[in-house]
Rosetta silent file (secondary structure, phi, psi, omega in degrees, C-alpha in Angstrom):
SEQUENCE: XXXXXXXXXXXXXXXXXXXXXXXXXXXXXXXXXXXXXXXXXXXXXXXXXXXXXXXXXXXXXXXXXXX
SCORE:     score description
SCORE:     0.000 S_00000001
   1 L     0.000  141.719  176.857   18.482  -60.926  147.761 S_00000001
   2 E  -124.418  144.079 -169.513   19.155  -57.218  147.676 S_00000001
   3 E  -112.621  145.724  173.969   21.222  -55.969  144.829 S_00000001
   4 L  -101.460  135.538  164.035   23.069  -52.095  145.647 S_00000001
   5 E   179.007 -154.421 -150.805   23.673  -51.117  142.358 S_00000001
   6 L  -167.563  128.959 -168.442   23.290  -47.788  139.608 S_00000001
   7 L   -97.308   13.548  131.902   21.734  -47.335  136.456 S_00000001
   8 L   -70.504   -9.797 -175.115   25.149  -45.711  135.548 S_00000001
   9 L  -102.863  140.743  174.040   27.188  -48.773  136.333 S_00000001
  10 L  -101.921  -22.742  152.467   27.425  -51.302  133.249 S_00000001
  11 H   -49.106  -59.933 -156.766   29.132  -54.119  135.970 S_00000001
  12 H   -73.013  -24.254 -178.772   25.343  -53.533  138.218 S_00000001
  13 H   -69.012  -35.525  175.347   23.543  -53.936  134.591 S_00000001
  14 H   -45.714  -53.556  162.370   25.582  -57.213  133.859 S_00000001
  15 H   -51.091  -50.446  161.006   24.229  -58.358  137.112 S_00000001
  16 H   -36.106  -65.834 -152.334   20.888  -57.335  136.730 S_00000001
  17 H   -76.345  -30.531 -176.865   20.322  -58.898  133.559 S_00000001
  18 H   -55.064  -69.194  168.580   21.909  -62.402  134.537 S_00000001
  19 H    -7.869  -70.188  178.076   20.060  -62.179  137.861 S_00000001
  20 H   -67.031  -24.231  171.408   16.935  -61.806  135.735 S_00000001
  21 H   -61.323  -52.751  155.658   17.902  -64.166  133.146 S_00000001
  22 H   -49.943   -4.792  174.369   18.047  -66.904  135.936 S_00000001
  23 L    65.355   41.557 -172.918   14.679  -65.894  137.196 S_00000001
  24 L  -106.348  145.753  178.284   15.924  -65.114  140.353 S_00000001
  25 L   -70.270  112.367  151.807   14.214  -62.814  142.746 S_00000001
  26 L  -145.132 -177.234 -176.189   15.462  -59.578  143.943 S_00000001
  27 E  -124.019  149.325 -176.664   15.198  -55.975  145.045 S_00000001
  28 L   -95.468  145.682  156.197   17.162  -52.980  143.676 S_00000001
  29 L  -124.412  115.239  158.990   18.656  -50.476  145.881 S_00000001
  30 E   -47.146   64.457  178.364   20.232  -47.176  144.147 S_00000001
  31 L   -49.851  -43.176  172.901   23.226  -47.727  145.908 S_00000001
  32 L   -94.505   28.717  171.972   25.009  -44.069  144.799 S_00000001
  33 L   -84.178  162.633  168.908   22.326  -42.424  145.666 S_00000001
  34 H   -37.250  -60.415 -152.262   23.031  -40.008  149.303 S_00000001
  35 H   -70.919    6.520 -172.982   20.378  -41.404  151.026 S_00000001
  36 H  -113.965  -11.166 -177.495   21.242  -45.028  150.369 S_00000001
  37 H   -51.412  -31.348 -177.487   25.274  -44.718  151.367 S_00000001
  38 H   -71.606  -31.066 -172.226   24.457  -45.555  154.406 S_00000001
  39 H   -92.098  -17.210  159.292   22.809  -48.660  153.959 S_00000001
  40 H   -40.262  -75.970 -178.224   25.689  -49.221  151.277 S_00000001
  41 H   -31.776  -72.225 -147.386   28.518  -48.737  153.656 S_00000001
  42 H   -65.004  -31.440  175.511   27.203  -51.293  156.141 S_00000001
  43 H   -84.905  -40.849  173.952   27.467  -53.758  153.562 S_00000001
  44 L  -130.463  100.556  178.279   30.589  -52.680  151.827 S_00000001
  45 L   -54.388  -58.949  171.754   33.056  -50.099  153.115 S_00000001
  46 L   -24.295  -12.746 -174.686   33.897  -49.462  149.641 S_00000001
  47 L    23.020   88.326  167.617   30.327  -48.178  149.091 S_00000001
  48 L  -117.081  112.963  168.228   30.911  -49.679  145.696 S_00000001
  49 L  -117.895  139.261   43.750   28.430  -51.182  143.101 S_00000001
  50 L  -112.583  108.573  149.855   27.571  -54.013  142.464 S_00000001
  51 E   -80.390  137.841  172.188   27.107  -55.161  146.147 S_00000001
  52 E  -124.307  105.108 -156.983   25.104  -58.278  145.944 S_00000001
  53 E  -115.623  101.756  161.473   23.789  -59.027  149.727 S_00000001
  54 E  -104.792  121.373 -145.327   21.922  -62.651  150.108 S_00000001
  55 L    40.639 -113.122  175.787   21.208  -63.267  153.698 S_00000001
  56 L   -68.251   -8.376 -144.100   24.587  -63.478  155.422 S_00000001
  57 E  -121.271  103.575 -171.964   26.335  -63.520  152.519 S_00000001
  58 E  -114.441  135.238  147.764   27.660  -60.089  150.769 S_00000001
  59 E   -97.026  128.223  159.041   29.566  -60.318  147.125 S_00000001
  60 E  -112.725  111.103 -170.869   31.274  -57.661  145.712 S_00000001
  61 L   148.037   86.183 -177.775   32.625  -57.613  142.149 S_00000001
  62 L   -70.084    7.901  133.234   30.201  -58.415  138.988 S_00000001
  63 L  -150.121   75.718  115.241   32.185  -61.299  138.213 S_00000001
  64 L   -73.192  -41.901 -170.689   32.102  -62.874  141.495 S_00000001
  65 L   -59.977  -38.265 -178.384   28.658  -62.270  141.628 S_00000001
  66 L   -76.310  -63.043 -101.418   27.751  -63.860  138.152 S_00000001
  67 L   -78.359    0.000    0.000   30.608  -66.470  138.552 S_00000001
């Protein structure tokens, strides 16, 4: 799972910490940084965080993502 998220947004921390609380494995991407918009965008036109992208599957929303 790759999480887009910001260690200004308190929705991508909310996420974070369940995510970790559940022991689940993922990778952070610094979704508002420039150099990451791009790979943002592709997932979410909204270039919005928290994007949560597992396989095939992209959530947007931290809670749809916890839910």
């Amino acid at each position: 799972m790759q999480l887009f998220d910001s260690a200004f947004s308190p929705f991508a921390r909310k996420v974070r910490m369940v995510l970790e609380f559940k022991g689940l494995e993922f990778q952070v991407t610094d979704g508002l940084l420039k150099s990451c918009h791009e790979d943002l965008n592709a997932m979410n036109g909204r270039v919005e965080v928290p994007t949560l992208v597992d396989g095939d599957a992209v959530v947007v929303n931290s809670s749809d993502i916890i839910g």
